[in-house]
Each structure stands twice: as structure tokens, then as C-alpha cells.
N, C-alpha and C positions, 0 to 999 in steps of 0.2 A: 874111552873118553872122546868127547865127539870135538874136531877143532874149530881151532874158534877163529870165524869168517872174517877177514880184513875191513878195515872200517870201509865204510858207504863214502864212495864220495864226493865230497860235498857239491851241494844243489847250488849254494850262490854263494856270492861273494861282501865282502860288507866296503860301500865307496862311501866317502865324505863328500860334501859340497858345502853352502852358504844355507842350505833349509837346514843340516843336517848328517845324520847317519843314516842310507837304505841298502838292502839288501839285492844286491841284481845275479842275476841267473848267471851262474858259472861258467856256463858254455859261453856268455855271450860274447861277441870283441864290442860292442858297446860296454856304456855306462852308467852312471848316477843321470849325467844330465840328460841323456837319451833316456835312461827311464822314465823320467818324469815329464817330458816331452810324449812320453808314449799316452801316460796318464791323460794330459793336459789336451791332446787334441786327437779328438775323438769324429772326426769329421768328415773327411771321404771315406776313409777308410783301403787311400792310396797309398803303398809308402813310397818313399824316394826312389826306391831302387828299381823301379817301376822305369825311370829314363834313365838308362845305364851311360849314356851322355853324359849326365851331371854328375854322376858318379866320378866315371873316370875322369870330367872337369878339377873336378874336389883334386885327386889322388893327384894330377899334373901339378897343382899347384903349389900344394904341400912337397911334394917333391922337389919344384925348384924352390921354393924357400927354405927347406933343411939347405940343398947343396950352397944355395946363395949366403945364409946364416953363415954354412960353415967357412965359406971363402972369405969373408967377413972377421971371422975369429970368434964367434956369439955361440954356437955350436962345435962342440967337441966330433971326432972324427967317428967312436963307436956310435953316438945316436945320430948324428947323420946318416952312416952308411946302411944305421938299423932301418931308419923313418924312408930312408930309398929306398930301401929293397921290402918291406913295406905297400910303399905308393906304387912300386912297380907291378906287385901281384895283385892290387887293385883294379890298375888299369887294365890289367890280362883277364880281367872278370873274373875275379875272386873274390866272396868275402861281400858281397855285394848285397847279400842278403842278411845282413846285419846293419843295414843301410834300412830302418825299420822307423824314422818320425812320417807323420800323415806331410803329404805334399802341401796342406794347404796348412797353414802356423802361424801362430801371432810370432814375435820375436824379431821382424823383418831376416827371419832366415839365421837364428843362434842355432836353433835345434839342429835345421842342418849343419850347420859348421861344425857344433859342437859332436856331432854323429860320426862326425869324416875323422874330428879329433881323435878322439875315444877308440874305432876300429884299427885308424892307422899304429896309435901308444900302443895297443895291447896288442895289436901280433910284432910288432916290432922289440917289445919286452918277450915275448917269446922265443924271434928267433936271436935275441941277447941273452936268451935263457933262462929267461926270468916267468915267472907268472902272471896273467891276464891281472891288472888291478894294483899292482907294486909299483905303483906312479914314482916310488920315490925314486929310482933309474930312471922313466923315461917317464914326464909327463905328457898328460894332451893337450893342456894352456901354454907351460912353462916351454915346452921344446918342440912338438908338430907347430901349435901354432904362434912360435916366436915368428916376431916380426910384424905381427896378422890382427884383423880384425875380422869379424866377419862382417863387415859394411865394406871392404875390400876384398874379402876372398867370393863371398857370395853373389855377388852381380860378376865379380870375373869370370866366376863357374859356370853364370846362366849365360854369360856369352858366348864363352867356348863352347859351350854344351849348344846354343843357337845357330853356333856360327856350324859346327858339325850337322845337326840336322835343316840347316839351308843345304848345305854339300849334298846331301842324300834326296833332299827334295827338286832339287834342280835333274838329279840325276832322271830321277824318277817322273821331272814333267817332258823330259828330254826323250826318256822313253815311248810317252805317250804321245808328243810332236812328230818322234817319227811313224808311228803307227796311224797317221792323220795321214800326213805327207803320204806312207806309203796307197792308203786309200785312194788319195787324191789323184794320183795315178793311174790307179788303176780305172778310176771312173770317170777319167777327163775326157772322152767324148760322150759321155753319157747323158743327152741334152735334157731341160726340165727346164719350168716354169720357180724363176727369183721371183718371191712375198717382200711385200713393203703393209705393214700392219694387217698379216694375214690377210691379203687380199692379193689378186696377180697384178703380178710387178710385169717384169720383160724377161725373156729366155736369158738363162746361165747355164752350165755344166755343172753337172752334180762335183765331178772333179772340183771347181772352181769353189763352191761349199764346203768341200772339208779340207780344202787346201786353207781356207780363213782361219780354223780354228786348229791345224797348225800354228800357223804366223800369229793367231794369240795366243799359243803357248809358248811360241818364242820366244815373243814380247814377256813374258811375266816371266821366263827364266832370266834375261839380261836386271830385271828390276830388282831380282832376290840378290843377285849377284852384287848388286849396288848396296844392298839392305845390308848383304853380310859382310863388305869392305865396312860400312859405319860400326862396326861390332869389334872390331880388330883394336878400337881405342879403348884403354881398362884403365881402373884407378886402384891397381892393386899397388902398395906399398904408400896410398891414405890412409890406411889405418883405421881408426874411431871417424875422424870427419871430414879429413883429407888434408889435417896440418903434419903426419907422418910421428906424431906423438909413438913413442917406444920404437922406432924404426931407425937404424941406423942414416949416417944420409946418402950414402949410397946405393943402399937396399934398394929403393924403385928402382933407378935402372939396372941393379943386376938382376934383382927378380924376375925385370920384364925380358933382357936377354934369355935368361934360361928358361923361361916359360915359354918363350918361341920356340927355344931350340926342341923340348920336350913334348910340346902340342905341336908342330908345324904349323900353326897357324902363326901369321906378321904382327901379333899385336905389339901395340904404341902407348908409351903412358898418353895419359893423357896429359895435355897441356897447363890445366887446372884442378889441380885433384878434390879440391872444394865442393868446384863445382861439377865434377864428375859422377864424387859419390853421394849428388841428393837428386842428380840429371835421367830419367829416365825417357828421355828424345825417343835415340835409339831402339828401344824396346817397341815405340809408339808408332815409330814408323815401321818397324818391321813387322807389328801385326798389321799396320793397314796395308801392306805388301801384299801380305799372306790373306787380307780378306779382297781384294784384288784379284788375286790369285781364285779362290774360292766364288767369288760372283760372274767371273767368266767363266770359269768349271760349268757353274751352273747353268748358267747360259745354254753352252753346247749341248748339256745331258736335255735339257728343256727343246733344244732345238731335234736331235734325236726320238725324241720319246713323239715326237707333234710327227715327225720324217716318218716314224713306223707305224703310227696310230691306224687303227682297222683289226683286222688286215683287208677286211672288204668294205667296212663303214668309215673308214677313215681316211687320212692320205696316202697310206701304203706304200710312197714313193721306196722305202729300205726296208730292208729285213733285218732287225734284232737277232742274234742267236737266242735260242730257245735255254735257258737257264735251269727252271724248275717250274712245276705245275703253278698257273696263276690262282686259282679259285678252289673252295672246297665245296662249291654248289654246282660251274658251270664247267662241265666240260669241255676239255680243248681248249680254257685258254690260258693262254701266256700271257704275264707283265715283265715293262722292260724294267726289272729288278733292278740290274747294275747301273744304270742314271738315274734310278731313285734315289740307289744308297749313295752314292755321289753329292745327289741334291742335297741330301740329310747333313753329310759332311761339311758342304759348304753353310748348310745356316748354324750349323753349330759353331763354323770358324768365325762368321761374321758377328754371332753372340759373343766369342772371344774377344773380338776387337772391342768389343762393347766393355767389357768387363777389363783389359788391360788398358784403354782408356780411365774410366772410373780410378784404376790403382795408381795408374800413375799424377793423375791429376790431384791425389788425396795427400803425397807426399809432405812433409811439412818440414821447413827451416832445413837443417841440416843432412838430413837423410828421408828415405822414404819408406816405409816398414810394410809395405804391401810387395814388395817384389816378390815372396814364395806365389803368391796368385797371380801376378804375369806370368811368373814363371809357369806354372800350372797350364797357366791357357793359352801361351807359346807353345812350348812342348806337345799338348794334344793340337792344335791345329796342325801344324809339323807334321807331325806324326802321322793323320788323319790323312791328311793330302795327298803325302806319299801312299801311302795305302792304299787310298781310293784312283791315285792318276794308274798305279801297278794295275791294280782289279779290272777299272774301266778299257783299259788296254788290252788287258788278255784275257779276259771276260766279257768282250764287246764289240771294241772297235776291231778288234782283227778277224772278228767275224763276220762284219756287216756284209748285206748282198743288195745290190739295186736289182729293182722291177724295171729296165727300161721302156719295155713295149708301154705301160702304164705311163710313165715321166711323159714321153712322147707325144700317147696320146693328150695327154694334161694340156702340152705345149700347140698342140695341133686346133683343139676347143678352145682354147683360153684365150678372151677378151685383146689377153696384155700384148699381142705379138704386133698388135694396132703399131703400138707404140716404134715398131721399125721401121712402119711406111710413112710416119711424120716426115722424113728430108724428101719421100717422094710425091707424097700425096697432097703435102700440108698437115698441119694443125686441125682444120676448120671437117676437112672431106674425112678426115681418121675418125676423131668424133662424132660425126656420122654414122661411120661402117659402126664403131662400138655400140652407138647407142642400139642400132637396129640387129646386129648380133646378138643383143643381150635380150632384148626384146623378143628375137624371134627364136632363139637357140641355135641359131644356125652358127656355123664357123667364119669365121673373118676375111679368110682368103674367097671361100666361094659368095659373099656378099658383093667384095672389090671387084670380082669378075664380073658378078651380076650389074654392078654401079659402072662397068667400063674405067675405073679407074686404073688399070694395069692390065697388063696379058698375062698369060699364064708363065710365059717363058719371065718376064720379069719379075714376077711374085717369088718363083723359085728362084730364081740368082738372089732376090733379096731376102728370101728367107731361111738362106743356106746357112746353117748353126755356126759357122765359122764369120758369119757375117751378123748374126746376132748375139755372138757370144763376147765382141770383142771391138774395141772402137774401129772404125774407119772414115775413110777420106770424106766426106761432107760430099754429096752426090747432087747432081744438080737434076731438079726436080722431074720427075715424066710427065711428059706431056701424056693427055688420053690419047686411047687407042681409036 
């Protein structure tokens, strides 16, 4: 007699909600209302768990509000201890991929709340020993999010979660300021001709060029740093609209204490939780931070790509590191690939601005139901920037090489050096030499000799790079020779 095989088992599970009875996949640590959120938005085809940020924003939160419940009295000691430990292996990157609604959601952000619900109840009934979907021990409305709303949990989350990838993006423009700096160094006597609308300006140091785009990446890390101090004020424990309806009235400030202590970040309730939770300020200035950020990226990669262009038809003043083949027709050439993909990164962050403008301005009365798509396009520029300041650094800038014989020669032809015999020549006799330099091709010191405007010995003390490169003392004029 042949035995007979233990039952199969089971594919899913049967959850109730407000539509209803559905059936969800057994395995899953979600539920009913993430199933139907999976249904309902069909549209990048991102899911959450895509910014592990928000993720483990969710799970900190939930976590202090179980410990906060239960100091409170609201929460018993076993689904506390369970909903910690729980939140905890969330945050360690677990579980993460049951974190499965599309980034972009109507609901102003239920799906996700309700997502973070759902995974945290059911391994937490788990390790209470119970089975994934036995809500009646531990729900995911009634006990994860006592206290909560997601119009409080969710804009907390995207802040933590923001204020975490400012931290990473500072780090990361940090990296690239110093790979400028150390350029800058290395090429500070390397003399050339300064452009004022592509045209020659007056002798600078190539040094003196990338030491600029240093000091603005400086500058836009101090700004982000600003951006993510405004982030630190949360209106967790508003609740529905910021009257703290079903919240104990102690609950914001415990929550907000234990939320610091769990994130290490300082946040602050806010002052007016009213107005907190329909304010999307904050958000609107940190993307224009971040497009900031992205159009002087831009800038530099534009000023790069113009520095290398040739290498014999163009300015060829630097050398690009050689990347990958440029063309599939012409041999031998190279493009400067990595200040492309840079450029790219930045007009997609400044479309971002565009678009978390539009959301936050759409907000209405009480709340604002468009924060998943700040959030969305926070998160990629974030993201983006750091990636691209990493790449552009160790894909680029740290290999760059000057032509100096080239710079040199640039500076030795070029029109503009006119411009350092004005305190000795005048105004009137400079304009002059140019005009007739340019007229005849000739170079500008051997016209002055020719004009008897200066000797030789004084051309060279005045045209010594340390004396064009750099203010000095107001000279009193030469007389001719």
C-alpha cells in the first residue's frame, strides 16, 4: 500500500479588511491591505524597498511607539517586546523585501504605513509563536500602529529617511571637494589663460580653476547641512491632522524622545502639529538645496568637457582619463563619458525640483496626499548625486593631467595679457597693442617692444605669472624707453 503524502501546504492565507475577504500568499509578512495596494498601483513599477532608508525609517518608528505605548500603559509587555524585536531585525535589513507597494501611491502614503504594519504584526506573531495573519494576538492597526496615523508616521519616515541620505550625500560631495583640492595642488603653477564668456580674460593658474570648484562643493555641503537641521522637526504624535485624536497626551514627547534615542538623529516635535502635518516647507527647500547642488555639479562637468575638448581641434588645455571607446564608426575616439553622466544626473534632479514643487503646492486644507512623489523624487536625486559626486571622483577627477607647454603657449598668444600693462602702459596705448595684435597675429609683448612702450626687462618682471596670477601693489606707470 502506497503512503499517503502529508497535506500540501497551504498557498495563502484568507485576511479580512473593510472591501472584504482575500486571499494573500502564505509566505508573505504583508497583507490584505498591501495586497490590494499591489493591485491598485501599477505605476513605476518601484517598490519601496528600493530606499532601505525608508524602510528602516518605518521600523524606528514603530519601534519607539510600541516601547512609548507601553511606558504609557496602552501596550502590554509580550506585544511590545514582540513589535521591538520585530522593528529591530527590520532595521538590520531583514524582511525588506516584503516592503513590495509601488513608490508612487495615491493614499498620501497609507499603503506604505499600512506595508510597514502588516510585515512588522506578522513576524512578530511569529516570534510570539503564533502564525503570519492571527491578528487576533497581535494586530497591525490595533497594536504596531497604536498611537499613529500615517499622516504622522509617514512624513516622519521621509524625514529620517532624508535626513540619512543628506548624511551620505555630504559625505560623498566631501569626497569629491577633496579630490578638486587635491588637483588644485597639484596644478598651482600651471599658468593659462582665465575666459570671461569664452573669450580670453587675463592669465590664472589652472590650480586656481579647480581650487573654485572645490570651494563650491564646500559651499553646497554647509547648505545641505542647513537643509538637514530643518528636517530634525516632526509632527509624529499628530496623528489624523495634528489634534493628537487617539494619542495619549503624553505620547508626542515620549515618542519624540525615543525616536532620537533609536535614530540618533535630534529630532523636535514640532511646535504646531496642525500645522506641521499639511507643511511641506521643509521638503521644498531641501529639494532646491539639492537642485543647487546639481546645477553647479553641472557647471563644473560643462567646464571639464570645454578644458578637454580636441584633443588637437579643441582646447586640450586637460586630459580626461580614457573611459571606453567613444564611437562605433570613428576610431580612436574618446568621450568625456563621466561629466556626461553627471550632466544627466543633474537635469533629472532639477526635473525633481520641479515636480516636488508642483506636490507640495497641490496640498489642500488639512494634509497633503502627494508626499509618496516628494518622497520618490527626494530619494532619487539623493541617491543620484551621491553616485554621481563618487563616480565623477574616481572616474575622472583623480585622473585628470594638464598639457602645460599648450596652457603656456595659450597665455604667451593671447590678446588678454594686454590687460596687465594697463597700470603701466594705460588704458588708451593697451588698446592699441590689442587691437593691432589681433589684426596682425602677432603676440603682444613683441608689438610693446616694437611701440617702445616698455623694455624687455620690464615686460618680464611684469609678466612674471606670480604677478599676473595675483593682485598687487598699484605700480606707477613707465615711462617710455
Amino acid at each position: 500500500m502506497r503512503p499517503i503524502p502529508p497535506p500540501a501546504a497551504a498557498q495563502s492565507r484568507l485576511e479580512h479588511d473593510l472591501l472584504g475577504d482575500r486571499e494573500v500568499p502564505a509566505e508573505a509578512y504583508y497583507g490584505v491591505h498591501t495586497l490590494r495596494a499591489l493591485e491598485n498601483f501599477h505605476i513605476s513599477g518601484v517598490p519601496i524597498a528600493i530606499y532601505p532608508e525608508l524602510i528602516r525609517a518605518l521600523a524606528q518608528i514603530k519601534l519607539a511607539a510600541a516601547r512609548t505605548n507601553h511606558l504609557l500603559g496602552l501596550l502590554d509587555e509580550p506585544r511590545c517586546r514582540a513589535i521591538v524585536a520585530a522593528c529591530e531585525e527590520v532595521m538590520e535589513g531583514r524582511w525588506h523585501e516584503h516592503f513590495v507597494v509601488d513608490v508612487i501611491q495615491g493614499g498620501a502614503g497609507t499603503s506604505t504605513n499600512m506595508n510597514a504594519n502588516e510585515v512588522i504584526a506578522n513576524r512578530a506573531l511569529e516570534l510570539m509563536g503564533h502564525s503570519r495573519g492571527q491578528y487576533a494576538h497581535l494586530h497591525p492597526n490595533e497594536h504596531v500602529n497604536m498611537s499613529q496615523s500615517t499622516n504622522d508616521v509617514y512624513p516622519t519616515a521621509l524625514r529620517l529617511a532624508t535626513h540619512a541620505g543628506i548624511t551620505s550625500l555630504v559625505q560623498a560631495l566631501g569626497y569629491l571637494r577633496q579630490s578638486f583640492e587635491r588637483k588644485a595642488e597639484e596644478f598651482a603653477d600651471v599658468l593659462k589663460m582665465g575666459r570671461t564668456q569664452l573669450q580670453d580674460a587675463v592669465p590664472m593658474t589652472l590650480g586656481q580653476e579647480f581650487s573654485t570648484y572645490a570651494v563650491m562643493l564646500g559651499e553646497d555641503e554647509a547648505r545641505l547641512q542647513e537643509a538637514a537641521a530643518l528636517l530634525c522637526e516632526i509632527n509624529l504624535g499628530a496623528t489624523a491632522i495634528g489634534t493628537g485624536i487617539n494619542a495619549h497626551p503624553d505620547y508626542a514627547a515620549g515618542v519624540c524622545r525615543e525616536l532620537a534615542r533609536v535614530s540618533k538623529v535630534p529630532v523636535v516635535t514640532a511646535p504646531n502639529l496642525i500645522e506641521a502635518t499639511q507643511d511641506c516647507g521643509g521638503f521644498v527647500q531641501l529639494s532646491g538645496v539639492l537642485k543647487r547642488v546639481a546645477v553647479k555639479l553641472s557647471k563644473v562637468c560643462n567646464d571639464l568637457r570645454l578644458l578637454s575638448s580636441g584633443p588637437r581641434a579643441g582646447l586640450g588645455e586637460i586630459n580626461l582619463p580614457a573611459r571606453q571607446a567613444g564611437s562605433s564608426i570613428m576610431p580612436g575616439k574618446v568621450n568625456p563619458v563621466i561629466p556626461e553622466v553627471v550632466n544627466q544626473v543633474a537635469f533629472e534632479v532639477i526635473g525633481n525640483d520641479m515636480t516636488v514643487t508642483f506636490a507640495a503646492e497641490a496640498g489642500q486644507l488639512q494634509l497633503n496626499a502627494f508626499e509618496p512623489i516628494i518622497a520618490h523624487s527626494l530619494f532619487k536625486s539623493v541617491l543620484h548625486l551621491r553616485r554621481a559626486a563618487y563616480t565623477l571622483a574616481d572616474l575622472c577627477v583623480d585622473g585628470i593631467t594638464a598639457n602645460p607647454e599648450r596652457l603656456r603657449h595659450s597665455v604667451e598668444q593671447s590678446i588678454g595679457i594686454v590687460t596687465a600693462l594697463n597700470p603701466y602702459i594705460g588704458y588708451a596705448a593697451a588698446t592699441e597693442v590689442a587691437a593691432l595684435a589681433h589684426r596682425s597675429g602677432r603676440g603682444v609683448k613683441d608689438i610693446v617692444l616694437e611701440m617702445g612702450l616698455m623694455s624687455e626687462q620690464q615686460l618680464a618682471e611684469v609678466l612674471r605669472p606670480e604677478v599676473l596670477t595675483a593682485p598687487q601693489r598699484w605700480p606707477v606707470k613707465v615711462t617710455r624707453p
